[in-house]
PyMOL commands that place a pseudoatom at each C-alpha (Angstrom):
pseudoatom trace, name=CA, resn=UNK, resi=1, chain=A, elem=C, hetatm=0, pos=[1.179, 11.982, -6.984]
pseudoatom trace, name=CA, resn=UNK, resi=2, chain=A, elem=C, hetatm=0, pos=[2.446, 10.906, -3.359]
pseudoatom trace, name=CA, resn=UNK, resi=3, chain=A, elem=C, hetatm=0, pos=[2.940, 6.821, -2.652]
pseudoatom trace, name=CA, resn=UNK, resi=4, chain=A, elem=C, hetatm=0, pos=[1.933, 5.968, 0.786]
pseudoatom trace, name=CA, resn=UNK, resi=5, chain=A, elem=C, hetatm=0, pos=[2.863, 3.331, 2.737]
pseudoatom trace, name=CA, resn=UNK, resi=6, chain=A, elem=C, hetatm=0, pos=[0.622, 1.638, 5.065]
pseudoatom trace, name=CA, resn=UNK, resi=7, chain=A, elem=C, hetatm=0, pos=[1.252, -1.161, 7.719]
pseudoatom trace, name=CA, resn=UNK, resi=8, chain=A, elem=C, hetatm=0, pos=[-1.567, -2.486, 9.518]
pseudoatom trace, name=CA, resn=UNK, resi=9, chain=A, elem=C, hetatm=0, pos=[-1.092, -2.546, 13.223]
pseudoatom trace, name=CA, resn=UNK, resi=10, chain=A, elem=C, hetatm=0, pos=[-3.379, -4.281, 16.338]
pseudoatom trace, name=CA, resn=UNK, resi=11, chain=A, elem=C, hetatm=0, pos=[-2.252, -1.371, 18.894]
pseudoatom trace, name=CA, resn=UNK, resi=12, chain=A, elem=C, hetatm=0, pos=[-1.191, 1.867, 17.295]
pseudoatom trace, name=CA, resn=UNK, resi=13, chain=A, elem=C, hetatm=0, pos=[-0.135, 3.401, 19.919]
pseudoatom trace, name=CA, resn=UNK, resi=14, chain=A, elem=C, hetatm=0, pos=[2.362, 0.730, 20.843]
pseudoatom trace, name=CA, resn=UNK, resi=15, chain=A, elem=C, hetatm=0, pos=[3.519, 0.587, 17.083]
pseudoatom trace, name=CA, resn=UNK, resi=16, chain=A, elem=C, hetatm=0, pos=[4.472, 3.954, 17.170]
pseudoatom trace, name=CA, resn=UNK, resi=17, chain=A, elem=C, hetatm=0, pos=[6.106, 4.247, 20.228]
pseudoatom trace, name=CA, resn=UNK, resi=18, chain=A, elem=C, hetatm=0, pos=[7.893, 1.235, 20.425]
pseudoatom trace, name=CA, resn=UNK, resi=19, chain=A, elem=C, hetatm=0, pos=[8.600, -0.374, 16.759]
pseudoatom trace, name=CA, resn=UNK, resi=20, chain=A, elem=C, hetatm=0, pos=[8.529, 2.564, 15.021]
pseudoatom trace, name=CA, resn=UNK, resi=21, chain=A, elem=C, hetatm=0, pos=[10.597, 4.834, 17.194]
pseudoatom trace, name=CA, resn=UNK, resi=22, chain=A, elem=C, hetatm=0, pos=[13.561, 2.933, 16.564]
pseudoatom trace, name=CA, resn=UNK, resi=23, chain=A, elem=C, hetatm=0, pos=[13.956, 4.325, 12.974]
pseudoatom trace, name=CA, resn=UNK, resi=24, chain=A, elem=C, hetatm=0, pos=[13.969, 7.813, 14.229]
pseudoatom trace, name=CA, resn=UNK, resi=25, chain=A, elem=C, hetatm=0, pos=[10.661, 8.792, 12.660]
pseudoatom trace, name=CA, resn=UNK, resi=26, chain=A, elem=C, hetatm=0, pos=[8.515, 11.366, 13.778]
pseudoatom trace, name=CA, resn=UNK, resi=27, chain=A, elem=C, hetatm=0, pos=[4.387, 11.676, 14.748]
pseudoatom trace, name=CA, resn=UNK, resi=28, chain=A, elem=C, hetatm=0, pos=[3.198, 13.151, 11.862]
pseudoatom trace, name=CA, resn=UNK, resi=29, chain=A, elem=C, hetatm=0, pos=[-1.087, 14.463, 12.208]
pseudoatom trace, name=CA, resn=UNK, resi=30, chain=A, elem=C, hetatm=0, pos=[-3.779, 11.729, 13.692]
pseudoatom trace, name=CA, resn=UNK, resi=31, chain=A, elem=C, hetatm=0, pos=[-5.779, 9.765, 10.747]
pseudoatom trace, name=CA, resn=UNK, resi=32, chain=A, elem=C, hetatm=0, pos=[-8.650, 9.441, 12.829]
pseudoatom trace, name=CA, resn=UNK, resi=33, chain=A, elem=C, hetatm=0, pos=[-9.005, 7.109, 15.733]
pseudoatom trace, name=CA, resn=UNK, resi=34, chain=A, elem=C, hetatm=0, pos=[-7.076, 4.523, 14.014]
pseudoatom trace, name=CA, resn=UNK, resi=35, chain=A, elem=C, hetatm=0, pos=[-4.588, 5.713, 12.014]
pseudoatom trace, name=CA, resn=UNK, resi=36, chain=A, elem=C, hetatm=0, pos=[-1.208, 8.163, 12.454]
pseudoatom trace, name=CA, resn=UNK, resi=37, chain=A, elem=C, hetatm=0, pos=[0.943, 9.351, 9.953]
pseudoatom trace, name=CA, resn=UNK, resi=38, chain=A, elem=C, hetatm=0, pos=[4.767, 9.248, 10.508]
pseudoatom trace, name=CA, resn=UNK, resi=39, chain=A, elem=C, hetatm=0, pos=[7.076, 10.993, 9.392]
pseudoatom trace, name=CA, resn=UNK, resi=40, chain=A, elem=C, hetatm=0, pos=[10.917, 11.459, 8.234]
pseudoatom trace, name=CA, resn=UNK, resi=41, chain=A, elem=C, hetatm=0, pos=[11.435, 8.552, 5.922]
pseudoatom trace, name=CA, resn=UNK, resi=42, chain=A, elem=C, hetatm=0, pos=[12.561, 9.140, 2.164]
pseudoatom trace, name=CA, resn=UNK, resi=43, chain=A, elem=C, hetatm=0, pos=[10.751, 6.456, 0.256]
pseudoatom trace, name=CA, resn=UNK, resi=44, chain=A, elem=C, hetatm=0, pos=[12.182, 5.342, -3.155]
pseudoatom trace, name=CA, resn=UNK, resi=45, chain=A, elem=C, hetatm=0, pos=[9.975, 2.953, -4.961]
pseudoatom trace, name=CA, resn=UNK, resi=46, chain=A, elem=C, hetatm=0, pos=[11.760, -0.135, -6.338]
pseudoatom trace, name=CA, resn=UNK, resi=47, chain=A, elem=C, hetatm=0, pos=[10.474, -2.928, -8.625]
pseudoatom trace, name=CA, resn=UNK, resi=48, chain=A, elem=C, hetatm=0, pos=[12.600, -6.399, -7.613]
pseudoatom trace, name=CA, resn=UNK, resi=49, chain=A, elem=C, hetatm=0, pos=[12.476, -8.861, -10.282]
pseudoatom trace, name=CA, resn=UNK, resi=50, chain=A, elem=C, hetatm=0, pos=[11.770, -12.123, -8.275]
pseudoatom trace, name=CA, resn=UNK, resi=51, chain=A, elem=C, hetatm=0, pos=[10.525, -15.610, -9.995]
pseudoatom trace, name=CA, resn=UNK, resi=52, chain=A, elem=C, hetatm=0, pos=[7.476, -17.358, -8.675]
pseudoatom trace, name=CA, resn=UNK, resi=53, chain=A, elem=C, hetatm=0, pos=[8.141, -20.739, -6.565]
pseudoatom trace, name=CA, resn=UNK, resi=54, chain=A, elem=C, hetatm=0, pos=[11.838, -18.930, -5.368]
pseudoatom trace, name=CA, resn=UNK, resi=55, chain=A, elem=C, hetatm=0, pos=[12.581, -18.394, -1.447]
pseudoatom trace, name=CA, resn=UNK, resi=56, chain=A, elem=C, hetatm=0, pos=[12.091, -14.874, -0.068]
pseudoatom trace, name=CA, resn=UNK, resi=57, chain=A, elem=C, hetatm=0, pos=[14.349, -13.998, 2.894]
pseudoatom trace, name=CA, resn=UNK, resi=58, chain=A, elem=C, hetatm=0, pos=[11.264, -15.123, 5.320]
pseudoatom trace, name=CA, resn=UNK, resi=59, chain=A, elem=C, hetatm=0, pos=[12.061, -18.625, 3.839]
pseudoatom trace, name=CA, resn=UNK, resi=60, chain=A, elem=C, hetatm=0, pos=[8.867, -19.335, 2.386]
pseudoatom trace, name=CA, resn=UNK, resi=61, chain=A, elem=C, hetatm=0, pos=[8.301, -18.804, -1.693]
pseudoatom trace, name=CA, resn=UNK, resi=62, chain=A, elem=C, hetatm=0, pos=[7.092, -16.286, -3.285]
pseudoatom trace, name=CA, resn=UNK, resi=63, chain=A, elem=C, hetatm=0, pos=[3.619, -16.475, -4.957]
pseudoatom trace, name=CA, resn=UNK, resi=64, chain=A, elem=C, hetatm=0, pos=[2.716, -13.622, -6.994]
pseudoatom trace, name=CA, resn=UNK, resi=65, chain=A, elem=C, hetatm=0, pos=[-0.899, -14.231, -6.446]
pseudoatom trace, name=CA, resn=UNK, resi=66, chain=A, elem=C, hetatm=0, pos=[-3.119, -11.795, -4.708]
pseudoatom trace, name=CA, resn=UNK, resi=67, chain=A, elem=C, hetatm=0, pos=[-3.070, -11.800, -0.807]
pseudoatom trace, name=CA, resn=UNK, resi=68, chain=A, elem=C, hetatm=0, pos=[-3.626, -10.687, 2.140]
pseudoatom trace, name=CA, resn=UNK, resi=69, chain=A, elem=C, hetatm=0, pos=[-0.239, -8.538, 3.831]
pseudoatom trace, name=CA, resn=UNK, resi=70, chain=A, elem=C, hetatm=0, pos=[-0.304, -6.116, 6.414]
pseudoatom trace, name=CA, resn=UNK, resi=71, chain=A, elem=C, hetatm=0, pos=[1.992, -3.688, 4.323]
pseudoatom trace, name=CA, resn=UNK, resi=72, chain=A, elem=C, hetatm=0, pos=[0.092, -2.156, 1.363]
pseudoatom trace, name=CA, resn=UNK, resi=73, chain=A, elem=C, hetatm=0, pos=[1.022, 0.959, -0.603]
pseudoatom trace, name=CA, resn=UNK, resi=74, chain=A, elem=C, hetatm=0, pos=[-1.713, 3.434, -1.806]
pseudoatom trace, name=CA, resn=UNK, resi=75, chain=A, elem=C, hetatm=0, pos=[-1.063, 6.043, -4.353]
pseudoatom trace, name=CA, resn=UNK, resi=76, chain=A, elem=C, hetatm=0, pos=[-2.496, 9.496, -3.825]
pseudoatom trace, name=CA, resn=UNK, resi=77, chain=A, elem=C, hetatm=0, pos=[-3.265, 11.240, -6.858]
pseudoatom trace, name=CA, resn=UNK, resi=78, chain=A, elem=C, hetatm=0, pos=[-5.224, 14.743, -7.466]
pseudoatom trace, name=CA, resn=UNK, resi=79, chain=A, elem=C, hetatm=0, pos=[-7.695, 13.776, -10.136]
pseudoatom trace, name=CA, resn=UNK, resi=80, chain=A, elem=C, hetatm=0, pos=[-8.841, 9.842, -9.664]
pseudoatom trace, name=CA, resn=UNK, resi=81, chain=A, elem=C, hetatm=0, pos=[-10.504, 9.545, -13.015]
pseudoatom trace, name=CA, resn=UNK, resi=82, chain=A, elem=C, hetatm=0, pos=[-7.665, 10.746, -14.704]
pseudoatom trace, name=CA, resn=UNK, resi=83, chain=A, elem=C, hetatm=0, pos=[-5.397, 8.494, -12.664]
pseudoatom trace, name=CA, resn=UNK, resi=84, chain=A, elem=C, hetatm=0, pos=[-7.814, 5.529, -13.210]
pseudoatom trace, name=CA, resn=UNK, resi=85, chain=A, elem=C, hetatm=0, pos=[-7.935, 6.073, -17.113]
pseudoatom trace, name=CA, resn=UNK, resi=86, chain=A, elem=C, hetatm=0, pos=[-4.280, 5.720, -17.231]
pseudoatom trace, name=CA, resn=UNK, resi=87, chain=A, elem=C, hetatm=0, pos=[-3.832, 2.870, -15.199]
pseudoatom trace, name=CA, resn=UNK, resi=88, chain=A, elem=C, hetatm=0, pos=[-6.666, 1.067, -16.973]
pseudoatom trace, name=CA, resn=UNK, resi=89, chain=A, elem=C, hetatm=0, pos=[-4.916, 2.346, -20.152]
pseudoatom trace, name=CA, resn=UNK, resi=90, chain=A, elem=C, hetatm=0, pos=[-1.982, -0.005, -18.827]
pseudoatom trace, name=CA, resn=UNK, resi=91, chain=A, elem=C, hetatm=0, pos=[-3.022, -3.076, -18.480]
pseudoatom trace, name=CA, resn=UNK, resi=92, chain=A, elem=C, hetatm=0, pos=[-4.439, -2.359, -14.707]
pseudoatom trace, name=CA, resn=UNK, resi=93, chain=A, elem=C, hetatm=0, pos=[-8.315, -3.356, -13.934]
pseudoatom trace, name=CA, resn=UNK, resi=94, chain=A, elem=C, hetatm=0, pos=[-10.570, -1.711, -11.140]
pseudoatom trace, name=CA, resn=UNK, resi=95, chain=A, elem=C, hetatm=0, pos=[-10.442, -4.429, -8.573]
pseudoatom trace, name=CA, resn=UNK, resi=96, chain=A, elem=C, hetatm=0, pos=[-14.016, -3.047, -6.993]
pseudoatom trace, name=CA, resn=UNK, resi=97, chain=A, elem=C, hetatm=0, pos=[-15.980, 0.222, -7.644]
pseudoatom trace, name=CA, resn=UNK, resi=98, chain=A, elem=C, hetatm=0, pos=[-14.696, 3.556, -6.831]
pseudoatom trace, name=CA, resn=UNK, resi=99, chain=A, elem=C, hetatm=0, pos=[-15.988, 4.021, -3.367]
pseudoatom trace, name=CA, resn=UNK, resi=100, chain=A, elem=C, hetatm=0, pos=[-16.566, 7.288, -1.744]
pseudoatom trace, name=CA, resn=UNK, resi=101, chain=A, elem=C, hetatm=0, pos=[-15.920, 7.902, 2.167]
pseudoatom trace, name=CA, resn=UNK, resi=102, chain=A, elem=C, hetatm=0, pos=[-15.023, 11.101, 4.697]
pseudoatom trace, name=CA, resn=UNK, resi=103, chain=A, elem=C, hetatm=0, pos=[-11.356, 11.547, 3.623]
pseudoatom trace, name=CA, resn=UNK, resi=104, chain=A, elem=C, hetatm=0, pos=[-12.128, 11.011, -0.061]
pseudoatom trace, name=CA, resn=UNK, resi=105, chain=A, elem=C, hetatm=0, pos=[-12.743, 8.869, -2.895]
pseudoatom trace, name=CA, resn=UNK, resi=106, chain=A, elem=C, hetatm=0, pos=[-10.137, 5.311, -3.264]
pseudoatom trace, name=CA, resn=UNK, resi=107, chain=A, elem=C, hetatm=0, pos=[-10.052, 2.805, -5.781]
pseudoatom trace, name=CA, resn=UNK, resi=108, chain=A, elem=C, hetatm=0, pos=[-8.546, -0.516, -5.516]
pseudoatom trace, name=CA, resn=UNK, resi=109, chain=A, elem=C, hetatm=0, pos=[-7.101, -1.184, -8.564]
pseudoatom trace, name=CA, resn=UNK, resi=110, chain=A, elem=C, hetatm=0, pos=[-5.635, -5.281, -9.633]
pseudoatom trace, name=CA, resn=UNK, resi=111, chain=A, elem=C, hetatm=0, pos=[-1.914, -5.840, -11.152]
pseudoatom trace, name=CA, resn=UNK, resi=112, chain=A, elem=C, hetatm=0, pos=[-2.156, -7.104, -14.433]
pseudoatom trace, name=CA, resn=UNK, resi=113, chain=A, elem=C, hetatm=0, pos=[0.222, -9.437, -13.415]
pseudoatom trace, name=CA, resn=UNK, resi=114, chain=A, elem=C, hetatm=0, pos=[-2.217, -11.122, -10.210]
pseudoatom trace, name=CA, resn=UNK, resi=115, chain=A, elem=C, hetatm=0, pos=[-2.210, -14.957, -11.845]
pseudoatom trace, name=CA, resn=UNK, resi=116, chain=A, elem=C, hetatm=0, pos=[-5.511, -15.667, -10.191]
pseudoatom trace, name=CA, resn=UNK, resi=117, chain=A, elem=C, hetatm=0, pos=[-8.034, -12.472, -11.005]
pseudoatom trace, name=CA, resn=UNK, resi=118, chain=A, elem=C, hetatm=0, pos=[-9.446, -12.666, -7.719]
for i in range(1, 118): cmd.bond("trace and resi %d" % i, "trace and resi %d" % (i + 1))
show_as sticks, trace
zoom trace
């Protein structure tokens, strides 16, 4: 399993020559036309215990309902129905059906903790 961190981006090329370069990461292989992996970056996954209706460092409070954010984490995995039947197995639900494309297959799977099901 690999996590993979994605941030949406209206000019890639800007993003990752000017944001991005001032972490000291390096161009990792072109995702296409519209997407570039970089790389460098250890990435420990941490889960932050933070109460609904408290204020977030952006000042505004935090709503543990499903949204929209241009930061999203995907989770790689060899064998998707295996890695579906254990997340399903935990409490997770398939969000929409498995859909197939180029790169491979991706499921979108909803936290059991998402307070409004959408």
């Amino acid at each position: 399993m690999r996590l993979l961190v994605n941030i949406d981006v209206p000019d890639l090329d800007d993003a990752a020559q000017r944001e991005w370069q001032a972490f000291g990461l390096q161009r990792g292989r072109r995702l296409g036309e519209g997407g570039l992996e970089l790389l460098g970056a250890a990435m420990p996954a941490s889960l932050l215990q933070q109460a609904t209706g408290t204020i977030g460092a952006a000042g505004q409070a935090r709503d543990h309902n499903r949204h929209w954010t241009p930061l999203h984490l995907d989770v790689a995995v060899d064998d998707l129905a295996a890695a579906l039947a254990r997340a399903t197995a935990a409490g997770f639900s398939l969000g929409t059906p498995v859909l197939a494309t180029a790169w491979g297959s991706i499921a979108v799977l909803q936290n059991p903790t998402d307070m409004d099901g959408a």
